[in-house]
RODO-2510 file (C-alpha; in nm, 4 decimals, decimal comma):
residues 212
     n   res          X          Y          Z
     1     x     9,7105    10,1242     9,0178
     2     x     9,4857     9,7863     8,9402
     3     x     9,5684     9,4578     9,1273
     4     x     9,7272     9,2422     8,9189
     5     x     9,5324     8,9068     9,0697
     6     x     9,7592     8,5646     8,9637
     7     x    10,0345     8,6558     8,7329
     8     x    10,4547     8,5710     8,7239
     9     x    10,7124     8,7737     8,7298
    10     x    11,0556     8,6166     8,7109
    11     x    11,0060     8,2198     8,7890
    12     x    10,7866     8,3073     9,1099
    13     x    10,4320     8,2779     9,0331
    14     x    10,2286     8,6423     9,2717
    15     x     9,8468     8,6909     9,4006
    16     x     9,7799     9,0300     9,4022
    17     x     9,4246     9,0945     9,5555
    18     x     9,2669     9,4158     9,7211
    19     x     9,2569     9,3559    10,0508
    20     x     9,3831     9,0651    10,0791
    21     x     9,6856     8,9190    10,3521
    22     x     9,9864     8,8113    10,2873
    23     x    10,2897     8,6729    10,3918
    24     x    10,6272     8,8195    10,1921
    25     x    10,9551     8,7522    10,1506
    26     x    11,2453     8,9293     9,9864
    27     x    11,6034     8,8434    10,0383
    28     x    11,9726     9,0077    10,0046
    29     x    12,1178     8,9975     9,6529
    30     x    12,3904     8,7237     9,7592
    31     x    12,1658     8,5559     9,9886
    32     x    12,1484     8,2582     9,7931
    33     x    12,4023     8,2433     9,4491
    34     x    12,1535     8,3036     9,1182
    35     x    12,3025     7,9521     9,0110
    36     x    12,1690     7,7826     9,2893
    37     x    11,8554     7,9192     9,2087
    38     x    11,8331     7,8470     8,8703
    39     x    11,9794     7,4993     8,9269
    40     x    11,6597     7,4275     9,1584
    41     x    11,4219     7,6438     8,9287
    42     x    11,4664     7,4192     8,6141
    43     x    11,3497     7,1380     8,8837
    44     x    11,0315     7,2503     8,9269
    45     x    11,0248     7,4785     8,6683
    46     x    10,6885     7,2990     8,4557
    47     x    10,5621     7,2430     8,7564
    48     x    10,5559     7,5753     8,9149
    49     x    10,3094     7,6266     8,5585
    50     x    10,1225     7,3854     8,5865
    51     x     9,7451     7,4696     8,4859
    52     x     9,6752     7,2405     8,8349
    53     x     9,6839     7,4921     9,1423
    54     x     9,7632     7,2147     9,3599
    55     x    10,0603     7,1025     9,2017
    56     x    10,1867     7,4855     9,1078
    57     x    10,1010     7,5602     9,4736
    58     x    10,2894     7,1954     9,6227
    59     x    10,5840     7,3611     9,3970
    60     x    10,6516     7,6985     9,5425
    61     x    10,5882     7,5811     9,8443
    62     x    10,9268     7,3167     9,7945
    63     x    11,1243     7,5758     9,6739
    64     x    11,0371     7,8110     9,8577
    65     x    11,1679     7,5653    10,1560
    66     x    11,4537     7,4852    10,0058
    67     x    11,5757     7,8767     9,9615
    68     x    11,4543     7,9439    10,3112
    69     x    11,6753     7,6584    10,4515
    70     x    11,9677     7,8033    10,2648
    71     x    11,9277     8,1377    10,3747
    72     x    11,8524     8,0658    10,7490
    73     x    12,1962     7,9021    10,6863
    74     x    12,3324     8,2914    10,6843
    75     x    12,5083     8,2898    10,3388
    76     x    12,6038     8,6277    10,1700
    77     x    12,7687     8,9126    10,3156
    78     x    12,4627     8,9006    10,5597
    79     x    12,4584     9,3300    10,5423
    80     x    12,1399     9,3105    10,7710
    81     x    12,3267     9,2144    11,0499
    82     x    12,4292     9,5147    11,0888
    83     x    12,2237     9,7153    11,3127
    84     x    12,1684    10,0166    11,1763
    85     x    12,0882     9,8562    10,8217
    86     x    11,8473     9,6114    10,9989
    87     x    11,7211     9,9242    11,1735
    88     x    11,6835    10,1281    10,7982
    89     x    11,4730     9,8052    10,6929
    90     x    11,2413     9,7849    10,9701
    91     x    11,1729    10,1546    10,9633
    92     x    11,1051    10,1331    10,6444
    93     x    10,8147     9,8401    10,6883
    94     x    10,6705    10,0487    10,9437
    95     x    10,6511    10,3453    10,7153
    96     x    10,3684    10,2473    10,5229
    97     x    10,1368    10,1167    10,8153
    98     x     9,7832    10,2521    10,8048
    99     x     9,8235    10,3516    10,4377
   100     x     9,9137    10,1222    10,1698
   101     x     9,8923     9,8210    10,3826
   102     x     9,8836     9,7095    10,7642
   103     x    10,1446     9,5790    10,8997
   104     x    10,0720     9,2761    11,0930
   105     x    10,4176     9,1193    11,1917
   106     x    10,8091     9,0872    11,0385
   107     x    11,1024     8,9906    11,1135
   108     x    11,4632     9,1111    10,9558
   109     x    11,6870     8,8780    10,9179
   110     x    12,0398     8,8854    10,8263
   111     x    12,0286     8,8486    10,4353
   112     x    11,6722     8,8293    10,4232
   113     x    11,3242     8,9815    10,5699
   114     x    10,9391     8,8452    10,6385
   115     x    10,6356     9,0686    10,6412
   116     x    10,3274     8,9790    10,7036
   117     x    10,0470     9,2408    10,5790
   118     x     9,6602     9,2960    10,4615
   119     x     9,6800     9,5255    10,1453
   120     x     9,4746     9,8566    10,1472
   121     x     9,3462    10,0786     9,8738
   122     x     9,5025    10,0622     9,5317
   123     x     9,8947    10,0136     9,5208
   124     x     9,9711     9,6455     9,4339
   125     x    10,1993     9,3926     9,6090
   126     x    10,4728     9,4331     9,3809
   127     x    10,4692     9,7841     9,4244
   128     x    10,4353     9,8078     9,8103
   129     x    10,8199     9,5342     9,7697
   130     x    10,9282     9,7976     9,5262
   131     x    10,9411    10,0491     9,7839
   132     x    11,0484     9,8867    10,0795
   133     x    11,3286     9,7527     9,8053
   134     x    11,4471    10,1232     9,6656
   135     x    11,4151    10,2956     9,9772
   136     x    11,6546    10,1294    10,1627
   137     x    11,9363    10,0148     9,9117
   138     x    11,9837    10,3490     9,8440
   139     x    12,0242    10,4463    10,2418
   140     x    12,2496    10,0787    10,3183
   141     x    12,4853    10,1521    10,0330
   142     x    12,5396    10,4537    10,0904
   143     x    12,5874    10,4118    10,4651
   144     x    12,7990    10,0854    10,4205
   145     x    12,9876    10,2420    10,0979
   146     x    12,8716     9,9688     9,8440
   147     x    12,7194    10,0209     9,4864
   148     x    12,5456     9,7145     9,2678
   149     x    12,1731     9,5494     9,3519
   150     x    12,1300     9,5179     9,7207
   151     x    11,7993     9,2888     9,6810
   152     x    11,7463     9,0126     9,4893
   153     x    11,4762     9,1081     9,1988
   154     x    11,1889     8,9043     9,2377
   155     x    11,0289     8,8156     9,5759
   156     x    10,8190     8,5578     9,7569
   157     x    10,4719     8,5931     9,8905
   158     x    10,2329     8,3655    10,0367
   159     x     9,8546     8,4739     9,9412
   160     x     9,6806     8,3625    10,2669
   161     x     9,4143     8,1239    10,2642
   162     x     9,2496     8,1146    10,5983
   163     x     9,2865     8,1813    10,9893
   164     x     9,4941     7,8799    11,0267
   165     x     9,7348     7,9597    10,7305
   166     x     9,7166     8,3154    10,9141
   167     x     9,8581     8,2083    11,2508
   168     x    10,0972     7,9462    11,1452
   169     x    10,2275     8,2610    10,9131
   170     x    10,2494     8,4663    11,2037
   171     x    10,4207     8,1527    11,4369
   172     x    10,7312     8,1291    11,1162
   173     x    10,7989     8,4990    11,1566
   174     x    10,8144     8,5166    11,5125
   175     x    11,0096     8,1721    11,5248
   176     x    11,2494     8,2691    11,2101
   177     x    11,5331     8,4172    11,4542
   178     x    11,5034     8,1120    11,7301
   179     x    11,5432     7,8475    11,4705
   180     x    11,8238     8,0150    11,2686
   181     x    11,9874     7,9817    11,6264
   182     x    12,0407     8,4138    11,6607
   183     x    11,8089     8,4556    11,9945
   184     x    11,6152     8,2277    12,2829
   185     x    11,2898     8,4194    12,2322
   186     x    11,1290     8,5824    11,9525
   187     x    11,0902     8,8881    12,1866
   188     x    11,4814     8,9198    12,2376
   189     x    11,5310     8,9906    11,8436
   190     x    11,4484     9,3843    11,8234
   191     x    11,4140     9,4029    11,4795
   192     x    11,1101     9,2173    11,4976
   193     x    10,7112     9,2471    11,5647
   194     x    10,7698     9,0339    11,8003
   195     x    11,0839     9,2471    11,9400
   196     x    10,8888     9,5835    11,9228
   197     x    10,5743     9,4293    12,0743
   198     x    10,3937     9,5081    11,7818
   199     x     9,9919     9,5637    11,8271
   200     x     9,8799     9,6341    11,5008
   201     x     9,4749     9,7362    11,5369
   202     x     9,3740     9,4530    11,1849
   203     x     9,2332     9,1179    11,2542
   204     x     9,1558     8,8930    10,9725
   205     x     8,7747     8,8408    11,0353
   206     x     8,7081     8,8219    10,6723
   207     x     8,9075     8,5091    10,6316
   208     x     8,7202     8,1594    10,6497
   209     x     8,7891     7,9326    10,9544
   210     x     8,9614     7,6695    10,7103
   211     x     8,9862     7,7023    10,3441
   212     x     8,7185     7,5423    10,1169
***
């Protein structure tokens, strides 16, 4: 497999790079209605192309807000709160530690999940979703007795720019269950890093002190 670098798929522009860290997110199929979506897509739809990364990047980042605040509402059938789906998700990020990527922290939520990862040897980011995607709808429908797309298609991810992009990445993960109001401390939400007292052995030395 080649990294694709910058390239679309769907509406949601994707930076693929070897080695590189980033921050993902890929939500429940009903998570947030496809109309409401495409309602705030056409919004910032010539703007999410723009030829100016600053104004493609301002873009993504306000939609990208507005589905998280939606979400973090708990809309959808919210499947991941059930434990032993949340438990088939989480299993299934850990899976690929120490080979196609590391895993640095996550978080499942109810109708959607964060990972936060630095890529490693050839399989791109799309494919690395693709997996964690097939894997377990096959294993929740089955064990909750539903047929029909499980995840929404395309995905979010957040190329990361530098170590303070990196730890306020790392802060929104741990803080996602808090703020959505679900648990007092990240550590009380098991299927978590933060839960699991995760200890991955990466750092991101190779990332600047502040982007350039």
């Amino acid at each position: 497999m080649t990294h694709k670098g910058i390239h679309y798929r769907g509406y949601l522009p994707h930076w693929d790079f070897a080695d590189s860290v980033q921050g993902i997110t890929f939500r429940l199929a009903d998570s947030v209605p496809a109309e409401v979506i495409a309602e705030w897509r056409d919004e910032v739809e010539s703007l999410l192309k723009s030829s100016d990364p600053a104004i493609s990047s301002a873009a993504q980042a306000d939609l990208h807000r507005k589905i998280a605040k939606y979400e973090d509402a708990g809309h959808g059938r919210c499947a991941l709160a059930d434990a032993e789906c949340a438990g088939i998700v989480q299993d299934a990020l850990k899976a690929g530690h120490g080979t196609s990527y590391k895993l640095i922290e996550w978080c499942v939520m109810p109708n959607h999940v964060h990972a936060l990862i630095r890529l490693l040897g050839p399989m791109t980011l799309g494919g690395i979703v693709k997996l964690w995607k097939g894997g377990t709808a096959v294993k929740i429908n089955r064990l909750l007795g539903h047929s029909g797309s499980l995840w929404m298609r395309d995905y979010h991810d957040r190329f990361i720019r530098d170590l303070d992009h990196f730890h306020n990445a790392k802060a929104y993960i741990r803080s996602n269950p808090v703020k959505a109001g679900l648990c007092q401390t990240p550590e009380e939400w098991i299927f978590s890093s933060a839960g699991c007292a995760w200890e991955p052995e990466v750092t991101p030395s190779s990332l600047p002190k502040r982007a350039k």
